[in-house]
C-alpha positions as a LaTeX table, in Angstrom:
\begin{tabular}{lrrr}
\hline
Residue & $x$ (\AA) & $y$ (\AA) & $z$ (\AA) \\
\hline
Unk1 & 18.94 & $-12.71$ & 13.13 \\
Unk2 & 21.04 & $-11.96$ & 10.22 \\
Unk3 & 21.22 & $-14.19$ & 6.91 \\
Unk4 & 24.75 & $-15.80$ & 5.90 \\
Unk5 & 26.31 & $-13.44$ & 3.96 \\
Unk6 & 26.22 & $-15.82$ & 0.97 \\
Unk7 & 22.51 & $-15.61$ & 0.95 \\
Unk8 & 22.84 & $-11.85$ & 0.55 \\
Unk9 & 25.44 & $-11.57$ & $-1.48$ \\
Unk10 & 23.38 & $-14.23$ & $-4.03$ \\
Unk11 & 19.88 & $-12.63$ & $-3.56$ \\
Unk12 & 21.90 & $-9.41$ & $-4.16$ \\
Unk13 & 23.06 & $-10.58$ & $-7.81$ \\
Unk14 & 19.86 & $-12.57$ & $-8.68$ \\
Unk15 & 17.99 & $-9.06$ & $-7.80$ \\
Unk16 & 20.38 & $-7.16$ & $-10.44$ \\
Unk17 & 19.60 & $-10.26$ & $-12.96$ \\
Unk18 & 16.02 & $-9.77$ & $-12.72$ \\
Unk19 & 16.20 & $-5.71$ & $-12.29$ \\
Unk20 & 16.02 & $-6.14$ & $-16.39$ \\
Unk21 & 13.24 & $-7.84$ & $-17.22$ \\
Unk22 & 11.50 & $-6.25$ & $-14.41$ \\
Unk23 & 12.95 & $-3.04$ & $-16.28$ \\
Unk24 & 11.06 & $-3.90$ & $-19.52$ \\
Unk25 & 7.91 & $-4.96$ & $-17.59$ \\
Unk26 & 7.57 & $-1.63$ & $-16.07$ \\
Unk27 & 6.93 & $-0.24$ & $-19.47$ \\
Unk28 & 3.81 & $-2.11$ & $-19.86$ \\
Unk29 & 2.17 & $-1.74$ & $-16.92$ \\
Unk30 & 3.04 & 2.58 & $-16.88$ \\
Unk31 & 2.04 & 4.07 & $-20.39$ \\
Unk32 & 1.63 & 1.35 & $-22.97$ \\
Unk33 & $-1.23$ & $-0.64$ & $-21.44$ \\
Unk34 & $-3.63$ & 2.91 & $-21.74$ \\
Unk35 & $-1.73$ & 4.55 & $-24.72$ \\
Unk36 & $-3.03$ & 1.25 & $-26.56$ \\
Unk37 & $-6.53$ & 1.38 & $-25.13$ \\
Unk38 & $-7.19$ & 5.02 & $-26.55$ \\
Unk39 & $-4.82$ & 5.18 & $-29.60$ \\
Unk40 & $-5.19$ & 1.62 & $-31.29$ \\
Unk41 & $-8.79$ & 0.41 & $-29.93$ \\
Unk42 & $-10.12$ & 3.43 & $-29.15$ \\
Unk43 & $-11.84$ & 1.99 & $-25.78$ \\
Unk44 & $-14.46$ & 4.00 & $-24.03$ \\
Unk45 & $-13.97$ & 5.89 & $-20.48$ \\
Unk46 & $-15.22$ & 2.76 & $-18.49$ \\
Unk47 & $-12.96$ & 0.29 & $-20.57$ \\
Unk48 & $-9.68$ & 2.17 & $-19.92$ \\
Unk49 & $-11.12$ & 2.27 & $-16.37$ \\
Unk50 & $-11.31$ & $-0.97$ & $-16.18$ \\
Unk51 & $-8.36$ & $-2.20$ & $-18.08$ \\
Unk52 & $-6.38$ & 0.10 & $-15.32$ \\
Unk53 & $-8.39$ & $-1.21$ & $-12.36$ \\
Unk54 & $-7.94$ & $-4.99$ & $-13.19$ \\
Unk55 & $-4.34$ & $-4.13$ & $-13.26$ \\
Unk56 & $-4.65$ & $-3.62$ & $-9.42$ \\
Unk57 & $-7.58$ & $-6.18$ & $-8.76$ \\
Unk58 & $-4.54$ & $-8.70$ & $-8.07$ \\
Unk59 & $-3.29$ & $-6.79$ & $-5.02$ \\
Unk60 & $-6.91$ & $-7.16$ & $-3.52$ \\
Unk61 & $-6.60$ & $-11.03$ & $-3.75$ \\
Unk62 & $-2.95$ & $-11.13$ & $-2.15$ \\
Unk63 & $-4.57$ & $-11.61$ & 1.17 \\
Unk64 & $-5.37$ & $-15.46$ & 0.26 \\
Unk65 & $-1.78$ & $-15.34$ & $-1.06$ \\
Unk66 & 0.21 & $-16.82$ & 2.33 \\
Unk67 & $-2.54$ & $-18.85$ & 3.82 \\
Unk68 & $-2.66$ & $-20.88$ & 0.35 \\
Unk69 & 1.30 & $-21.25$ & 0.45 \\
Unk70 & 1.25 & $-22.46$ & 3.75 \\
Unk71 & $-1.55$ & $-25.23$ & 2.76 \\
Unk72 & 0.46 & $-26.43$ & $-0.15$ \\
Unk73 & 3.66 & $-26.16$ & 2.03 \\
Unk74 & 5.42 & $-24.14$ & $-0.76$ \\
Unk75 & 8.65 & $-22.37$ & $-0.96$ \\
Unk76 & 7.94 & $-18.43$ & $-0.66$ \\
Unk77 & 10.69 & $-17.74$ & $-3.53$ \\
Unk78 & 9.16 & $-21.17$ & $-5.81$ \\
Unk79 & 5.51 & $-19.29$ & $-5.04$ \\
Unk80 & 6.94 & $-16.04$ & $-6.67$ \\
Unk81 & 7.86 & $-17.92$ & $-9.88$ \\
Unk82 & 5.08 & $-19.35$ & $-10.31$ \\
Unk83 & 2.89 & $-16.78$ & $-10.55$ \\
Unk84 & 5.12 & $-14.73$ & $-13.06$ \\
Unk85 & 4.91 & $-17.79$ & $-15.57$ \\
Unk86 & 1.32 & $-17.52$ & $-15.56$ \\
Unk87 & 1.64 & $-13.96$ & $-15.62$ \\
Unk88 & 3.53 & $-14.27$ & $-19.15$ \\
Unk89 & 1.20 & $-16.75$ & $-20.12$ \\
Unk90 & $-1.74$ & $-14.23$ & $-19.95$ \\
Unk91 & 0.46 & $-11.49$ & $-21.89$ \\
Unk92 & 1.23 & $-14.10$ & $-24.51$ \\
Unk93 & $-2.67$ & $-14.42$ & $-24.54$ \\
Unk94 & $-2.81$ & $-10.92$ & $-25.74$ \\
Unk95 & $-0.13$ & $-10.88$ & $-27.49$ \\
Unk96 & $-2.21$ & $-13.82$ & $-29.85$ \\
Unk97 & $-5.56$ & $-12.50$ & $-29.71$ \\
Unk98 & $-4.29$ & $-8.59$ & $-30.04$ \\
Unk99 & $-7.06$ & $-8.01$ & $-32.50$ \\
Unk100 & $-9.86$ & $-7.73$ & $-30.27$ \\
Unk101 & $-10.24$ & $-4.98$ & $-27.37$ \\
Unk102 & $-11.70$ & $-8.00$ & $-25.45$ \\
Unk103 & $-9.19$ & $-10.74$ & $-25.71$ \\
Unk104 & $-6.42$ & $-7.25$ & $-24.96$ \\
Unk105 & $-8.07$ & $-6.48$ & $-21.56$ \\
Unk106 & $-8.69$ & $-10.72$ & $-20.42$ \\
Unk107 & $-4.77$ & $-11.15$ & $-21.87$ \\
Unk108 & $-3.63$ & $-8.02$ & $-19.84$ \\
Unk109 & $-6.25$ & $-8.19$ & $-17.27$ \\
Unk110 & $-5.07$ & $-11.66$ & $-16.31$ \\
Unk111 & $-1.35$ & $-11.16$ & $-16.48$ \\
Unk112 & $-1.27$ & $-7.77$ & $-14.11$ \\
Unk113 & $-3.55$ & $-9.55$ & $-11.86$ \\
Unk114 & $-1.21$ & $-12.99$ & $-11.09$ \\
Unk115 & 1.55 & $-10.81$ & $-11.28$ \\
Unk116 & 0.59 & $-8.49$ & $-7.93$ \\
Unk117 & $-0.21$ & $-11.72$ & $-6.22$ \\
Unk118 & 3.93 & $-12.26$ & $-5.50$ \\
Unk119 & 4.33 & $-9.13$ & $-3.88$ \\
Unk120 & 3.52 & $-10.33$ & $-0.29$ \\
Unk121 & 5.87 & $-13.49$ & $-0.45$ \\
Unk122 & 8.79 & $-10.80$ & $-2.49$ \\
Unk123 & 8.91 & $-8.74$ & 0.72 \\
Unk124 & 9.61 & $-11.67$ & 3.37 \\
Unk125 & 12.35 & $-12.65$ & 0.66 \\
Unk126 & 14.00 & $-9.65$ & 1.22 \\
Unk127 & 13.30 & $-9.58$ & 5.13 \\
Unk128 & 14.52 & $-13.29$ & 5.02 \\
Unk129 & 17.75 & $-12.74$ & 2.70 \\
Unk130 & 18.76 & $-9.04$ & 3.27 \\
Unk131 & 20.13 & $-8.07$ & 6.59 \\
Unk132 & 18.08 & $-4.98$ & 8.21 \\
Unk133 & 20.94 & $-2.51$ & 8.54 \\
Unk134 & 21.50 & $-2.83$ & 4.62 \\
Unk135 & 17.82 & $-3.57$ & 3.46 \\
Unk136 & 16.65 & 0.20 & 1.97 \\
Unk137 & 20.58 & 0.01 & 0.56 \\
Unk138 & 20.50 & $-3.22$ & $-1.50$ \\
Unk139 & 17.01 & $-3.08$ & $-2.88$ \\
Unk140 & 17.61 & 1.18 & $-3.87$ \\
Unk141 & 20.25 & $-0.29$ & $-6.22$ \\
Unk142 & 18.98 & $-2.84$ & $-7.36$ \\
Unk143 & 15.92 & $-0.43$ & $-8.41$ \\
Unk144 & 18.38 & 2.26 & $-9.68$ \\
Unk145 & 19.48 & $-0.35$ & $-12.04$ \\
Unk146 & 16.08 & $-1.53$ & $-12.95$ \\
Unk147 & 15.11 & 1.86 & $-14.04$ \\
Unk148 & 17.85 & 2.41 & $-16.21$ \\
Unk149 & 17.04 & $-0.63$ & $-18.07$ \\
Unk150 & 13.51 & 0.70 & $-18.04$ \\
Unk151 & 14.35 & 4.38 & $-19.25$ \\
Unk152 & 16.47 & 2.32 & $-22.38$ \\
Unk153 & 13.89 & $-0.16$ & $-23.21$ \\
Unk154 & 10.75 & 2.74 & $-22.69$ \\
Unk155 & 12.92 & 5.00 & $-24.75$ \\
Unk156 & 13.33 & 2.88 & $-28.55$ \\
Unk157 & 9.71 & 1.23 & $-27.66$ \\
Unk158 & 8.27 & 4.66 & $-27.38$ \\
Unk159 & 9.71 & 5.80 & $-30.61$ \\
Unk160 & 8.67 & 2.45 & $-32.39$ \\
Unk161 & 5.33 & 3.13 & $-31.21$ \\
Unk162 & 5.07 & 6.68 & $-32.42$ \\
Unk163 & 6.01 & 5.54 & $-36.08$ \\
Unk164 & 3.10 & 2.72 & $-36.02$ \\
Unk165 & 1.20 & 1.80 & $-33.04$ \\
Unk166 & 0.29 & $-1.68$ & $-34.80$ \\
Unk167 & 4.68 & $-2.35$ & $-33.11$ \\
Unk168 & 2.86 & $-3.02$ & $-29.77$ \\
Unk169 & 1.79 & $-6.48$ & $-30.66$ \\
Unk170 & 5.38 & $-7.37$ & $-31.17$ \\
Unk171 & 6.15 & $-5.88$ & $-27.92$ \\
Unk172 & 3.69 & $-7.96$ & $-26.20$ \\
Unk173 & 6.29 & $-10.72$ & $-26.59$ \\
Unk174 & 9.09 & $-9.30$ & $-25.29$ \\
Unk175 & 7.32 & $-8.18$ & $-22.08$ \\
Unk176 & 5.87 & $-12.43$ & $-22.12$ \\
Unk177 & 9.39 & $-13.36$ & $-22.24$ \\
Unk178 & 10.59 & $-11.07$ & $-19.61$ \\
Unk179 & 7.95 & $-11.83$ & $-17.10$ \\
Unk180 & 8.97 & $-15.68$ & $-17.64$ \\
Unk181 & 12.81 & $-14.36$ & $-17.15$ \\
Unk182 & 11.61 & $-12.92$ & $-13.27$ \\
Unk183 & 10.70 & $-16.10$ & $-13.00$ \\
Unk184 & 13.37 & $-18.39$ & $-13.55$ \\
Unk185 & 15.24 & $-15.77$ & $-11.66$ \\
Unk186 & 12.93 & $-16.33$ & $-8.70$ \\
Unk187 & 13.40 & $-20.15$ & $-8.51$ \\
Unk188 & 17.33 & $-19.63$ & $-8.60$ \\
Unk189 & 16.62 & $-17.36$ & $-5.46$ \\
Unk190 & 18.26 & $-18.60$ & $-2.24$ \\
Unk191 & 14.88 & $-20.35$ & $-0.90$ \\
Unk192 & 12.96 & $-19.18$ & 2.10 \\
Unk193 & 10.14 & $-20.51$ & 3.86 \\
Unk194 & 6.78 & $-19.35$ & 4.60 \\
Unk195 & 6.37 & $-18.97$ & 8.16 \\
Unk196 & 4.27 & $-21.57$ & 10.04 \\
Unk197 & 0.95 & $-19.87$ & 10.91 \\
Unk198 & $-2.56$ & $-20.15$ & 10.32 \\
Unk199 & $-4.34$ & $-21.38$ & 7.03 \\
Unk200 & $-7.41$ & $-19.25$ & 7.15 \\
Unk201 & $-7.31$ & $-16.75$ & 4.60 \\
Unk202 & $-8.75$ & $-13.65$ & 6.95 \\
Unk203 & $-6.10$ & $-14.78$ & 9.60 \\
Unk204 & $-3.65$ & $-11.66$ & 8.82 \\
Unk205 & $-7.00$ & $-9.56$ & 9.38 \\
Unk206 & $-6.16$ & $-9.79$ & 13.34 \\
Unk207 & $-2.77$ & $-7.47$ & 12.76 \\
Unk208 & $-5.23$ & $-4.24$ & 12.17 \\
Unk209 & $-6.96$ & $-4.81$ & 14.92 \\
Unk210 & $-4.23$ & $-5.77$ & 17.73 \\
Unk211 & $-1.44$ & $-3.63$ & 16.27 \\
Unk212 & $-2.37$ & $-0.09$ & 16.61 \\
Unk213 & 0.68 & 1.50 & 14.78 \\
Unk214 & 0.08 & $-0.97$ & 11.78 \\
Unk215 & $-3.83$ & 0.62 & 11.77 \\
Unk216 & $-2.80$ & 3.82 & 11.47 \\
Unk217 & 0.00 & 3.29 & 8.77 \\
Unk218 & $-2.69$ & 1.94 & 6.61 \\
Unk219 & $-4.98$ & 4.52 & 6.91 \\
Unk220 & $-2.66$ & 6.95 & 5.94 \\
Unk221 & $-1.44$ & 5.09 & 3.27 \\
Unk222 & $-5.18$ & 4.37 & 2.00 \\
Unk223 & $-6.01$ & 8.28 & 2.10 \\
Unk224 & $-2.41$ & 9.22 & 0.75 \\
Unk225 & $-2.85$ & 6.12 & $-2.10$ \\
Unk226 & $-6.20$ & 6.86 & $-3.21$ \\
Unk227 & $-5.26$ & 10.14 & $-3.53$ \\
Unk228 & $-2.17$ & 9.93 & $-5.87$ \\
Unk229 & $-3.16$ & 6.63 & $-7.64$ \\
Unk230 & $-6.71$ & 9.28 & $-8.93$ \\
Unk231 & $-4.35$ & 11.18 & $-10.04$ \\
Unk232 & $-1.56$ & 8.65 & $-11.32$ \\
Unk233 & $-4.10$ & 6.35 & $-13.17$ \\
Unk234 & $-4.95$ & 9.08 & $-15.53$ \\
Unk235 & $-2.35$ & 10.47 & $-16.62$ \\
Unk236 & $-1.74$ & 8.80 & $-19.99$ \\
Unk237 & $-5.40$ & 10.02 & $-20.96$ \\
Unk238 & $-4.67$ & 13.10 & $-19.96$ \\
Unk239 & $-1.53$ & 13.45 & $-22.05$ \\
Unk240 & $-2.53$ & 11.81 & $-25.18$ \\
Unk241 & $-6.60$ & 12.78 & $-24.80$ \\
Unk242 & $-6.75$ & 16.10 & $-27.08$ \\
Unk243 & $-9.92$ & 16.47 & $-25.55$ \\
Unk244 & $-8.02$ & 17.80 & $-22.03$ \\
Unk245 & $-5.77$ & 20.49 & $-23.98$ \\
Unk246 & $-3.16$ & 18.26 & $-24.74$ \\
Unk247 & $-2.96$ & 15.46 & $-27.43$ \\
Unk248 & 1.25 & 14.54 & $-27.06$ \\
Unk249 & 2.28 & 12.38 & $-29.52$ \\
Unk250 & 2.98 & 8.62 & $-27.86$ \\
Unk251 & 6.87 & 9.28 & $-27.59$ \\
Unk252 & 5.79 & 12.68 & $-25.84$ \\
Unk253 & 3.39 & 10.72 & $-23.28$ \\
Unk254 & 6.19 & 7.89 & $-22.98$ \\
Unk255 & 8.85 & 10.67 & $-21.76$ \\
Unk256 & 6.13 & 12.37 & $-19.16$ \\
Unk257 & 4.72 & 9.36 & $-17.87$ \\
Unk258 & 8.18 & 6.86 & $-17.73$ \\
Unk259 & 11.38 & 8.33 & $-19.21$ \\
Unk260 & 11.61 & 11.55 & $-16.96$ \\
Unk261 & 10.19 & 10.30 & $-13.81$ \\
Unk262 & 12.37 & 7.36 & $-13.92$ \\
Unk263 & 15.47 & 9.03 & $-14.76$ \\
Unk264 & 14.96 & 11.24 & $-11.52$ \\
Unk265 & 13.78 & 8.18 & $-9.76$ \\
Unk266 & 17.20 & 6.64 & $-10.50$ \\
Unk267 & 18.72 & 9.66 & $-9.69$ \\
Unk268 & 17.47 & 9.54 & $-6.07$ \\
Unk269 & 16.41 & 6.11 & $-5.04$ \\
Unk270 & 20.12 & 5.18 & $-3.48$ \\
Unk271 & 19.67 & 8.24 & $-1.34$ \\
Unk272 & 15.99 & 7.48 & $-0.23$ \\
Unk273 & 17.41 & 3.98 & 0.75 \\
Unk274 & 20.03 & 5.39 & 2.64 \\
Unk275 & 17.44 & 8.21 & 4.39 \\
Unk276 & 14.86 & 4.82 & 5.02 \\
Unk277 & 17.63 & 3.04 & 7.28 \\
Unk278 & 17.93 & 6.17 & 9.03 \\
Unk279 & 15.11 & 8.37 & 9.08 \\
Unk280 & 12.29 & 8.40 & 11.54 \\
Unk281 & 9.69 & 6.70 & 9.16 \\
Unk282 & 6.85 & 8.98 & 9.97 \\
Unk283 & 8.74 & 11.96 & 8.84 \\
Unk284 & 9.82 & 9.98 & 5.47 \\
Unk285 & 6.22 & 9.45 & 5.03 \\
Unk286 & 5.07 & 13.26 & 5.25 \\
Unk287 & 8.18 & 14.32 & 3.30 \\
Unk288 & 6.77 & 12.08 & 0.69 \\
Unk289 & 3.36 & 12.92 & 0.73 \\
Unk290 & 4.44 & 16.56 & 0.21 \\
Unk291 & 6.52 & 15.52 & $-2.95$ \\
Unk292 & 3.95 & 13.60 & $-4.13$ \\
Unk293 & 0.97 & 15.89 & $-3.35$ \\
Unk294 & 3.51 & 18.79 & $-5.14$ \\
Unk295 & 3.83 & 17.09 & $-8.06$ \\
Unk296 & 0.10 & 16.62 & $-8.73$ \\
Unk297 & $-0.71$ & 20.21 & $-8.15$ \\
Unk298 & 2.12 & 20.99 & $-10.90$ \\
Unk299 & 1.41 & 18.08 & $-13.67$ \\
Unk300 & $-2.54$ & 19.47 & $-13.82$ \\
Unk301 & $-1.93$ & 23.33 & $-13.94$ \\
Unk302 & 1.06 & 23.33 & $-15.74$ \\
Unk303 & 0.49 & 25.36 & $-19.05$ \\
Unk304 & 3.17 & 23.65 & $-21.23$ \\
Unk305 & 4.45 & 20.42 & $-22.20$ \\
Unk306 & 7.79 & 21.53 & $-19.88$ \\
Unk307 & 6.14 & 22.90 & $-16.61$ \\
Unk308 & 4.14 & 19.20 & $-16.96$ \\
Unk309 & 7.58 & 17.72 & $-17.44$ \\
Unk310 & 8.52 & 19.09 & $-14.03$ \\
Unk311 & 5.73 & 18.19 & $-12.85$ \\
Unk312 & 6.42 & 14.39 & $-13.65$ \\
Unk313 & 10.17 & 14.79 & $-12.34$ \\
Unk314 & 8.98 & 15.91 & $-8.81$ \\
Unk315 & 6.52 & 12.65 & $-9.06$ \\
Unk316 & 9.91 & 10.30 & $-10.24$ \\
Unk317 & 11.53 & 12.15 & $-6.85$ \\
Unk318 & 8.75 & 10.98 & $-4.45$ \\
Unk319 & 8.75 & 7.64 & $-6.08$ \\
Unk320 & 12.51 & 7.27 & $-5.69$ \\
Unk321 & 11.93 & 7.13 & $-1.78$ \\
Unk322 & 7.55 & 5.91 & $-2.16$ \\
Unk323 & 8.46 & 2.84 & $-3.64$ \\
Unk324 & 11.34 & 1.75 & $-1.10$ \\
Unk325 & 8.73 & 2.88 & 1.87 \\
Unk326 & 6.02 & 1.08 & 0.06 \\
Unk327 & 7.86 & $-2.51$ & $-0.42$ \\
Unk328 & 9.89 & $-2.34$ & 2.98 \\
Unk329 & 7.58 & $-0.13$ & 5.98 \\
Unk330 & 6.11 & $-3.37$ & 7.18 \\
Unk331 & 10.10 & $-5.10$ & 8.24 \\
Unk332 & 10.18 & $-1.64$ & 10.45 \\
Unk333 & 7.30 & $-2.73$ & 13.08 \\
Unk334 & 6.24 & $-6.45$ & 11.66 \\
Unk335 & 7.69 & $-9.30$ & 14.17 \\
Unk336 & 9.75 & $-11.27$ & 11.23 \\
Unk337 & 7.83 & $-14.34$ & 11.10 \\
Unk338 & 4.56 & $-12.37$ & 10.14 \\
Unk339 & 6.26 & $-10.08$ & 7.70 \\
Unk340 & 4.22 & $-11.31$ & 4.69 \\
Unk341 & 0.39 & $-11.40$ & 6.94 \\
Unk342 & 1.59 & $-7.68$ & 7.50 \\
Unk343 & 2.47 & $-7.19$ & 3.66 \\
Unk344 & $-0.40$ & $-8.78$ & 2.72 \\
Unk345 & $-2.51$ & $-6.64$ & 4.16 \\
Unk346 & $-0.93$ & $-3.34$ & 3.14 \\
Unk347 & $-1.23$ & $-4.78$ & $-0.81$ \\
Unk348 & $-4.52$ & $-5.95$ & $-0.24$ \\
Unk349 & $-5.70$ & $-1.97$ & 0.63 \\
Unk350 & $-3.30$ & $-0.94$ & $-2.11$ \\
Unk351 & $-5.78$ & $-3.10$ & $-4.18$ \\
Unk352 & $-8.86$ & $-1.66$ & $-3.19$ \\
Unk353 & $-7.52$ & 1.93 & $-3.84$ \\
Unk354 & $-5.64$ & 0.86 & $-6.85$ \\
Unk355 & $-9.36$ & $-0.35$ & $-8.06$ \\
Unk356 & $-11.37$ & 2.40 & $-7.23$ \\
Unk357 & $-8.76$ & 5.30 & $-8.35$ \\
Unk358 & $-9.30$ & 4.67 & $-12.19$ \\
Unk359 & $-12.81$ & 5.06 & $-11.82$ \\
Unk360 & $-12.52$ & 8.11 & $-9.40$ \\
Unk361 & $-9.93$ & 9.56 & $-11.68$ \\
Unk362 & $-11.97$ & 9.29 & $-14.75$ \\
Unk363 & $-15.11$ & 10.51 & $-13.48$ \\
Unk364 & $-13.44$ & 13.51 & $-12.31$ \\
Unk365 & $-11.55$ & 14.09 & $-15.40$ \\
Unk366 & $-14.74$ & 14.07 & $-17.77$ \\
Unk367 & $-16.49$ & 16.23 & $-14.93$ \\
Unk368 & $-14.02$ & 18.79 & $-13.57$ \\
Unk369 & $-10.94$ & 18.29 & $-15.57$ \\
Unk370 & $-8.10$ & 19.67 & $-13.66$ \\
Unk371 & $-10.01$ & 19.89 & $-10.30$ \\
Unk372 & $-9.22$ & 15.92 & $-9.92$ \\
Unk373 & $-5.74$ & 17.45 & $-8.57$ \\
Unk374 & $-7.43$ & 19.50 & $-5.62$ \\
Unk375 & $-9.41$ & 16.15 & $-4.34$ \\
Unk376 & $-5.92$ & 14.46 & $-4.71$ \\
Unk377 & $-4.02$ & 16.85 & $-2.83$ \\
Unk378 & $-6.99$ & 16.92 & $-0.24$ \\
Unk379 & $-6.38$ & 13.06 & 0.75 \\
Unk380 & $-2.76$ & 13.67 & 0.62 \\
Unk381 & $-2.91$ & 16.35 & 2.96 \\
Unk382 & $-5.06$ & 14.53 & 5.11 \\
Unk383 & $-2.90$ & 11.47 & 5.14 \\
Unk384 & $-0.34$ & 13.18 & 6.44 \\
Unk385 & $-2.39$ & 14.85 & 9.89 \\
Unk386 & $-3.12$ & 11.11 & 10.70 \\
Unk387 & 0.71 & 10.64 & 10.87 \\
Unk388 & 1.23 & 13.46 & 13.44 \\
Unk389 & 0.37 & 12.30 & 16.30 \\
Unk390 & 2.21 & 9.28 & 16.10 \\
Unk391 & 5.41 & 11.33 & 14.99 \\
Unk392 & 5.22 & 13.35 & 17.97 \\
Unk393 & 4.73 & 9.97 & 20.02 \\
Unk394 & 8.30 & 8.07 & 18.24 \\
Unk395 & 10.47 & 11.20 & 19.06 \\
Unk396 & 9.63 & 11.18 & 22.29 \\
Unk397 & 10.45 & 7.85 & 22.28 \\
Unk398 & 13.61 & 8.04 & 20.40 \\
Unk399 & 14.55 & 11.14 & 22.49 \\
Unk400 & 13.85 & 9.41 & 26.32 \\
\hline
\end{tabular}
């Protein structure tokens, strides 16, 4: 069943509203959080680590996320504000206490993990105020304009932090204020309800087990995730760490790890929303993986700052059409009233990869340097011979 087109056309607007602050936000959470780790506090390997891995820890807990909504009887969209004003309020903890490498990573640590916890409840929004047939369409745009917001903001914060690194405290502000902006721009969201279901927080559990297409989706995304998130997580130390051959300057790491992979992102994400209303999924997904896996190999042999640059751009192409697959696969085979069980599930295992990935990454990046791309484009590869079988199995389909 299709929403009124009022509800679309409104969720449509309030999702170009809060594609800025989300814009700003994305800043923080890419390059700045690990550029101030190593530059300002000079944190050891297992603080980055960790400061990188709490980021994700949030995802892990998302599975409680709908089982506690349902208990309090709480509107999905009033659920997403909420935890975005206590994600600002742990920013603006940093933000105060910015002196000590402690107080950054509890501030921080905090904030990225309440803000992961609305990502379950975000997706039935869309599957509850976006009509299917224009789903990949409205949310690519929206995300087109997001990054373009990002790519301005990233830009003149980048070059404020390259003059004085000490400008990030100020900046922890701006991203507290723009977290609290989603917010409000999440209560104004045409409301909709968390489905009626069970209250046991290892209900949605039962979906891996009884659906065996979901199962097999999630293992490939967990070998295909672990993979590039190794990879991914590291990638600011690997810029800005002399100690791996590089040393950029922060505005240098802030173009390789934001400004160019965004600005190809946005230069492809309407057409990846237009392929994922189309496409067979399963051959999106391997497409994808051999972006993604591509863009790894290039980023860690690359001999120059350039060759790394297009290294980055192939990763901002993968992402253009990864991060429409990765918010919207679950409206392709959930039933709609167990959209955000399914979701919750799929950003719980993002959570357990996004934890151990940091760890992985840095281990192999002390102890084999560049080989960390090889065990990254193993799991890739590997995700995407799970997918096979079932490709094969939805073209028959399609074709009989």
């Amino acid at each position: 069943m299709n929403p009124d087109p009022k509800t679309t056309q409104k969720t449509f607007w309030i999702e170009m509203i809060r594609a800025g602050p989300m814009g700003v936000l994305e800043f923080l959470f890419v390059p700045l959080a690990g550029l101030v780790a190593l530059k300002y506090y000079d944190a050891s390997d297992w603080q980055k680590a960790l400061l990188l891995a709490i980021s994700e820890a949030g995802l892990i807990a998302t599975f409680i996320v709908v089982p506690l909504i349902r208990r309090l009887n709480c509107q999905a969209t009033h659920a997403a504000a909420i935890f975005n004003f206590l994600g600002a309020a742990g920013i603006a903890f940093a933000a105060i206490f910015s002196e000590s490498l402690l107080h950054y990573m509890i501030g921080l640590g905090f904030g990225f993990f309440i803000l992961m916890l609305s990502l379950p409840v975000l997706t039935q929004i869309y599957q509850g105020n976006l009509p299917e047939s224009k789903r990949g369409k409205i949310v690519a745009t929206a995300s087109v304009f997001r990054g373009l917001i990002g790519i301005a903001f990233a830009w003149k914060a980048g070059e404020w932090i390259d003059s004085d690194i000490n400008n990030f405290k100020p900046l922890l502000w701006v991203f507290a204020i723009a977290a609290s902006l989603n917010g409000i721009a999440m209560w104004v969201m045409p409301k909709v309800k968390t489905a009626k279901g069970s209250t046991n927080p290892f209900s949605a559990f039962k979906w891996l087990k009884k659906d065996k297409q979901f199962r097999i989706l999630i293992i490939s995304w967990m070998l295909m995730g672990l993979g590039n998130l190794t990879a991914l997580k590291i990638w600011t130390e690997y810029f800005a760490n002399s100690d791996y051959g590089n040393g950029f300057t922060a505005f240098q790491v802030t173009l390789l790890t934001f400004i160019i992979p965004q600005g190809v992102k946005i230069a492809f994400t309407y057409h990846w929303g237009w392929l994922f209303d189309r496409m067979n999924f399963y051959l999106l997904r391997i497409i994808l993986n051999v972006l993604f896996c591509a863009a790894i190999l290039v980023v860690f042999y690359g001999q120059s700052f350039w060759v790394i640059a297009i290294g980055t751009g192939l990763q901002g192409l993968a992402f253009a059409g990864g991060s429409i697959a990765w918010m919207l696969w679950v409206t392709k085979i959930a039933p709609p009233e167990h959209t955000a069980e399914y979701m919750s599930i799929h950003t719980f295992t993002t959570g357990l990869r996004g934890v151990a990935a940091p760890i992985i990454g840095f281990y192999l990046l002390r102890n084999f340097g560049d080989g960390v791309a090889i065990f990254s484009a193993i799991l890739i590869f590997l995700a995407s011979v799970v997918l096979l079988p079932e490709l094969k199995r939805s073209q028959k389909k399609s074709q009989s």
